[in-house]
N, C-alpha and C positions, 0 to 999 in steps of 0.2 A: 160156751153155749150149753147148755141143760136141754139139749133136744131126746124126746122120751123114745130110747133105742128099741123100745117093744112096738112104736108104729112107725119109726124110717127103720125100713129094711131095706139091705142088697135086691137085687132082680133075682136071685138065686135061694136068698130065705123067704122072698116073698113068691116064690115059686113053689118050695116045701107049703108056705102056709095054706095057698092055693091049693094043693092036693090035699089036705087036713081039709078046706070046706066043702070040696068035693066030695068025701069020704061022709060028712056028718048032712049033707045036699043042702046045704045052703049057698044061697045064692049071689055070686059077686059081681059089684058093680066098679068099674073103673070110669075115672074122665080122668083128663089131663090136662095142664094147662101152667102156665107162669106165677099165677097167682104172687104178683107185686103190687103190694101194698093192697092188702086184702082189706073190702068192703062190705057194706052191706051186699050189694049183690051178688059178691062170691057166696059168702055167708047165707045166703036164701038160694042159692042155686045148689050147694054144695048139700044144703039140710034134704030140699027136695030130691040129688041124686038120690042120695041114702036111706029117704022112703021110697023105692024102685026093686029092694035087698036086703039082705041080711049085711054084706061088709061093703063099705066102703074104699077102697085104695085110691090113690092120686096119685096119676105118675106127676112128677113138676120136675118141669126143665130145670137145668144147672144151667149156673151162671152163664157158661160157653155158648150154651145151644139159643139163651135168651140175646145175648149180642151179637149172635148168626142171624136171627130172625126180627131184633127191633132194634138195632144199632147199640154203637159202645154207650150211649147215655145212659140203657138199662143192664140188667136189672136196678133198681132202685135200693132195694134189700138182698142180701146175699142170701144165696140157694139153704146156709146154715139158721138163718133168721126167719126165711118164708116157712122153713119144714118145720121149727119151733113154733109158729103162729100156727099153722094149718094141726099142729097135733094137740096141741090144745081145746081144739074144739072135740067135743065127746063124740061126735056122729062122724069123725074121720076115723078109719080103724087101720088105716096103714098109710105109707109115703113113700114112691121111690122114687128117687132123683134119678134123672136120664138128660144124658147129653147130645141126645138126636133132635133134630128140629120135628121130627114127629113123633109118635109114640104107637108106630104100626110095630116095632118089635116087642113092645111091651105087651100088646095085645096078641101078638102072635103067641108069643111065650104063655102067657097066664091064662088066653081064651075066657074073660069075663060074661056073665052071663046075659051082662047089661052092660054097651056101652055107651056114655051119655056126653054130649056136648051144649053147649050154650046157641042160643038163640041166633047168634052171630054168624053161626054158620051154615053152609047145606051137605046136606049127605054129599054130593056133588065134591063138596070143596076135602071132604076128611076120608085118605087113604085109611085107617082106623076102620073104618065105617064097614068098607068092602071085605076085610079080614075078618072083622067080626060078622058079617053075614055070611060070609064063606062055611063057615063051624057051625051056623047056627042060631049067634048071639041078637040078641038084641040090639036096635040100634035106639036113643031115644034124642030129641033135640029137644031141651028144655026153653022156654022163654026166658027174658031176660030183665030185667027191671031198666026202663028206658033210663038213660043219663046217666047210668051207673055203670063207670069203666074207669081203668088204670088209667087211660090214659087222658080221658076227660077231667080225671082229679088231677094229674099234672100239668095240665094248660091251666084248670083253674088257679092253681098255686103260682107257677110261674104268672100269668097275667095280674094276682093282685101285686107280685112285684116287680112288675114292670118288664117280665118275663127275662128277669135276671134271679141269679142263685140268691139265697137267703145268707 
């Protein structure tokens, strides 16, 4: 894999890098999330975090944490192939992979200035949510572009084959 080691960082260098934006007060934004088999709608949700801020980070579940939360069929793409897609894009400026089904430590640790979820959910539903208002942060729920999901592109796939593997 060629995934670009200046934006997947440790929880610990993206911790330093975090005190570096603090220091120059710009402002960061975090979401998290699985990001399997990336779409248009990540792609237009992910553009709009990143107008909200100066940096972008995404924490993305590892492999483990995504078959603790959506069974062994996924991820789809491994945790080294989603971090190469998602660094690719110019508006992601960091990545850390995290193996908790949430990512209330990440936000504990780094206290983003902004943090944002998809449409999909409610402040209600994202422990994230409460820590970041606890410090102060921001919380923002972004809309979602209807029919655009992981997992609707994999029924579609499955169903033209008969909802058997290719």
């Amino acid at each position: 894999m060629m995934i670009d080691k200046g934006k997947v960082l440790s929880l610990d260098d993206m911790s330093d890098r975090r005190t570096e934006l603090r220091r120059a007060k710009k402002a960061l934004v975090f979401t998290n999330g699985c990001f399997d088999l990336l779409h248009l709608g990540h792609v237009r949700y992910l553009r709009q975090a990143r107008e909200l801020g100066d940096a972008l980070v995404i924490g993305l579940n590892s492999d483990a944490s995504i078959r603790k939360i959506k069974g062994g069929d996924r991820p789809i793409l491994s945790q080294e192939e989603r971090a190469e897609i998602l660094a690719a894009l110019g508006f992601v400026d960091h990545i850390v992979i995290f193996d908790e089904p949430t990512a209330e430590r990440l936000v504990a640790i780094l206290e983003p200035d902004v943090y944002v979820k998809g449409g999909d959910y409610t402040l209600d539903e994202l422990p994230e949510a409460k820590i970041a208002e606890s410090y102060g942060g921001k919380v923002t729920i972004l809309p979602l572009i209807p029919g655009h999901s992981t997992t609707r592109i994999i029924e579609r796939i499955l169903s033209s084959y008969g909802g058997k593997q290719a």
